[in-house]
C-alpha positions in Angstrom: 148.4 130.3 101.0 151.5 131.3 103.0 154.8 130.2 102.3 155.3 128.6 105.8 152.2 126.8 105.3 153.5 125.5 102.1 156.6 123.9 104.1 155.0 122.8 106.6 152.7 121.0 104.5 155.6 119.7 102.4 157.6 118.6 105.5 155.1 116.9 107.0 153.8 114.8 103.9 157.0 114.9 102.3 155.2 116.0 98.8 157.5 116.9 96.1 157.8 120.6 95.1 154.0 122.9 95.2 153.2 123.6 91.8 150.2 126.2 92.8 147.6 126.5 95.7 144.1 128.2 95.2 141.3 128.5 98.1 138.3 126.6 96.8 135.4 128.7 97.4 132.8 126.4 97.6 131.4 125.5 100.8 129.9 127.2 103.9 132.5 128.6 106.4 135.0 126.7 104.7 138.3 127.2 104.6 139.9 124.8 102.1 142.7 124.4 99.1 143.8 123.2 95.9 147.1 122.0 95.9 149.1 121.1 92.4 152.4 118.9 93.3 154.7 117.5 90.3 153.0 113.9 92.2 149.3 115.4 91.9 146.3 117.5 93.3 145.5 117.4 96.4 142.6 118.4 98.6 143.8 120.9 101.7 141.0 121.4 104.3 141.1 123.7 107.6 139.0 122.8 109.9 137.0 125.7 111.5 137.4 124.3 115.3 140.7 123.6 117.5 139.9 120.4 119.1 142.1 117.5 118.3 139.8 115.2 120.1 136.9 116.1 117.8 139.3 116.0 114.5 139.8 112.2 115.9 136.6 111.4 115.9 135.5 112.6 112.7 138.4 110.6 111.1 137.6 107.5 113.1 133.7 108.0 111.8 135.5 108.4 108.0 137.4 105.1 108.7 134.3 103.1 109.9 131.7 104.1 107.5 134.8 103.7 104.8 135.5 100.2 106.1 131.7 99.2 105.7 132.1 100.2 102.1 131.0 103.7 101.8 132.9 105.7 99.6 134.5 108.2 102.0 137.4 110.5 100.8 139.8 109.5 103.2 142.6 111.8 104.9 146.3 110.8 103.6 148.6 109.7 106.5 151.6 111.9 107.8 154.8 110.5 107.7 154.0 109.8 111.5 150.6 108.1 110.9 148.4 110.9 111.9 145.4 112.0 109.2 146.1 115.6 110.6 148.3 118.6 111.4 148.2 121.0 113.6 149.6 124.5 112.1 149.8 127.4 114.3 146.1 127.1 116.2 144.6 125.2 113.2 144.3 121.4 112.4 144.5 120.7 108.6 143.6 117.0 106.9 145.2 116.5 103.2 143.1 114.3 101.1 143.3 113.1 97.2 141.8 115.5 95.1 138.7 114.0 93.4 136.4 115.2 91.1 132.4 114.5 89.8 128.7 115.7 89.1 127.4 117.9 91.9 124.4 119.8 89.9 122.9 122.8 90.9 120.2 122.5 93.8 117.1 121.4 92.2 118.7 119.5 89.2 119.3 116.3 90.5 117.8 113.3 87.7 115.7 110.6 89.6 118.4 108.7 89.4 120.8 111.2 91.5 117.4 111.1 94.2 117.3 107.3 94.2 120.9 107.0 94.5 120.7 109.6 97.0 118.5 107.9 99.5 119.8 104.4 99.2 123.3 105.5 100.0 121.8 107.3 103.1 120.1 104.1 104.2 123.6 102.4 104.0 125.3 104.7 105.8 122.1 104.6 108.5 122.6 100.9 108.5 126.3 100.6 109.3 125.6 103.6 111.8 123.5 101.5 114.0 125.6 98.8 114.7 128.6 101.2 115.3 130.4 101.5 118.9 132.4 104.5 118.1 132.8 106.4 121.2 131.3 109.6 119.8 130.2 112.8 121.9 127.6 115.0 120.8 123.9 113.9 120.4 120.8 115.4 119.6 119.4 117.0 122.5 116.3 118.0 121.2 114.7 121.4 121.9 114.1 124.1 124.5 111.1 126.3 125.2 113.1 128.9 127.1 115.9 129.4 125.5 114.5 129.5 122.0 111.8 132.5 123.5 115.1 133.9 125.3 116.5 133.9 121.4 113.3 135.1 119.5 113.5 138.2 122.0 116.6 138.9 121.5 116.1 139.1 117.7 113.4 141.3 118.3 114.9 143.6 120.3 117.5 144.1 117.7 114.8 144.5 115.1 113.4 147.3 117.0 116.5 149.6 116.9 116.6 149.3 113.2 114.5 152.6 111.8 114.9 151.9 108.3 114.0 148.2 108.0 114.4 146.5 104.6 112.5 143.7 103.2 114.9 140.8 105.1 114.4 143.1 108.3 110.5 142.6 108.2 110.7 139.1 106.7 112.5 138.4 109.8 109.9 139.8 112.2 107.1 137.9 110.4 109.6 134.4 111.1 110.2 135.1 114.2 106.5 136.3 115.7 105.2 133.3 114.2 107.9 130.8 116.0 107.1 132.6 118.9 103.6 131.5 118.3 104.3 127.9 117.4 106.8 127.4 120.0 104.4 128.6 122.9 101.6 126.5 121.7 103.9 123.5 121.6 103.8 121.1 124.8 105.7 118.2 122.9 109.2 117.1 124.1 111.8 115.0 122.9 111.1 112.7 125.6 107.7 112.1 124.6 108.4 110.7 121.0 109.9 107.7 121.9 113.0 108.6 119.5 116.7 107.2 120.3 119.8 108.2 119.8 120.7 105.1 118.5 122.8 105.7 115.3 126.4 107.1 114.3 125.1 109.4 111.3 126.6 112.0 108.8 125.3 114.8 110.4 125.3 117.0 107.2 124.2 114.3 104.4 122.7 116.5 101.9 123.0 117.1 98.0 125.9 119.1 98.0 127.9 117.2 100.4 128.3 114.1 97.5 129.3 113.4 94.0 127.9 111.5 91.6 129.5 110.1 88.7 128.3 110.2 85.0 125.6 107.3 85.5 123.9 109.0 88.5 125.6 107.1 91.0 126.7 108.7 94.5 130.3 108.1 93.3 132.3 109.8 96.8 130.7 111.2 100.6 132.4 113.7 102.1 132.3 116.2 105.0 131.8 114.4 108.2 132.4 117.1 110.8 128.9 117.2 112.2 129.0 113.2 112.9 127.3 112.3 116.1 124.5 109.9 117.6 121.2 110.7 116.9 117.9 109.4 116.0 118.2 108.1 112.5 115.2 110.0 111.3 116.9 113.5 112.2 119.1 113.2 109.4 116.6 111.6 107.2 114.1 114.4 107.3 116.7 117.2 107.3 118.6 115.8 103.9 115.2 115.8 102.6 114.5 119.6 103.6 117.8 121.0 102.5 117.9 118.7 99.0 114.7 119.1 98.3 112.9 122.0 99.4 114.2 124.6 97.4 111.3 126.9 97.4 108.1 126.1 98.6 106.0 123.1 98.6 105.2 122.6 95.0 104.7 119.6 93.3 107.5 118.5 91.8 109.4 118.9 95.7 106.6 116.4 97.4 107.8 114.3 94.2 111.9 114.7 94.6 111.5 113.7 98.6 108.5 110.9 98.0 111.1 108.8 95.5 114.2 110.4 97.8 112.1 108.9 100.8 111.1 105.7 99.3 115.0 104.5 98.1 115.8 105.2 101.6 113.1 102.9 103.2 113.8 100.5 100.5 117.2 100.3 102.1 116.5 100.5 105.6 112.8 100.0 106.2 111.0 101.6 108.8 107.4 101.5 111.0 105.2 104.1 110.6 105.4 105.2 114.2 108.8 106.2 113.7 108.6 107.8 110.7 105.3 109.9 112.0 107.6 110.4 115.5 110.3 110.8 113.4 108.7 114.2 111.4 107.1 115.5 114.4 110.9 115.9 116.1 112.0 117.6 113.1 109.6 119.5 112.7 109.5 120.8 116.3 113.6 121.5 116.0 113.2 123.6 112.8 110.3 125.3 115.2 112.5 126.1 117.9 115.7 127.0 115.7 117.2 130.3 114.9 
């Protein structure tokens, strides 16, 4: 990290001298720090878009689902009351530096997977009755444009000569979503499905800790908060956690007991849940 950063960060949280700063590497297209101060460790994060209006949001999503008693790591205040800075054409949050259990994908104890889904339900609980003015929601999925995309693929496909393994793999994929996606006659529209709740937008195994009993002990990483039908989030935690490989036993397990903590929490009617899958199921489809 750059000396002028360093000041500016100092200046503008009036943090006593920087011990050290290291780039934790952890995270996808993440940009984000270790900070050792004579006062303590701090957590620097860059965000990887320039809107200040967004940045806003997210924070106000932290402070409600915080406020409703999910443990969110919050941003640390300015010495003018902001939870951000803007440095150069970046916007930075410093937050406490806090540690716990995040095992490797896979490796989660039923205990992590119960915890897991209950804590979801809580935050889909609190999201419902939020009125956080919020833009973004789901928008579903489009015929044309995803075909407009698959072509586009294959037309770089076809200029490769020499085409490694991940260069076929990649023409099987996108062949047979060319397949699905022309069969499928199935909008948004028709499932019934609202978007009716402030959500996490990236709730997933790696985006918690846990702490030595199993418990989801903080929630972080808010920056894809929007409104969306509840089940959205539900079945794509479930994909990412979960489905590590294929659809082997002991993954139908994880996400049955995942799935059931959840509903325990928050139940919900069949129809939904059935809806619910299908529009999942049909973005994954129709995504590249």
């Amino acid at each position: 990290m750059d000396q002028k950063l360093i000041q500016e960060i100092k200046n503008t949280y009036n943090l006593s001298e920087i011990l050290s700063s290291e780039k934790v590497n952890k995270g996808f297209l993440s940009e984000n720090y270790k900070i050792s101060t004579e006062k303590g460790d701090f957590f620097l994060k860059k965000y990887r878009f320039n809107d200040r209006k967004k940045i806003q949001e997210i924070h106000s999503a932290k402070r409600y689902f915080s406020e409703g008693g999910v443990p969110v790591i919050m941003p640390i205040n300015t010495l003018s009351g902001e939870t951000f800075l803007k440095y150069e054409d970046s916007y930075l949050a410093l937050f406490p530096f806090v540690s716990g259990l995040q095992p490797e994908r896979g490796d989660l104890s039923d205990k992590m997977i119960v915890s897991l889904g209950r804590m979801l339900g809580q935050i889909h609980l609190l999201g419902r009755e939020s009125t956080l003015k919020i833009e973004g929601v789901f928008s579903g999925w489009g015929k044309e444009d995803a075909l407009q995309i698959a072509q586009s693929i294959e037309d770089k496909l076809e200029q490769v000569e020499d085409k490694n393994d991940f260069d076929k793999l990649a023409q099987k994929v996108v062949t047979l979503k060319k397949e699905l996606i022309n069969k499928n006659n199935v909008n948004f529209s028709d499932l019934g499905l609202e978007n009716d709740h402030l959500i996490h937008g990236d709730y997933l195994d790696q985006n918690v800790f846990f702490d030595e009993d199993g418990n989801v002990k903080y929630v972080f990483d808010f920056e894809k908060t929007k409104n969306e039908p509840r089940t959205q989030e539900l079945f794509r935690s479930a994909t990412y956690s979960f489905l590590n490989t294929d659809f082997d036993d002991v993954s139908i397990r994880n996400i049955n007991l995942y799935m059931k903590s959840y509903l325990e929490v928050y139940p919900m009617r069949k129809q939904e849940l059935k809806n619910g899958l299908t529009s999942h199921y049909l973005k994954s489809v129709h995504g590249f």
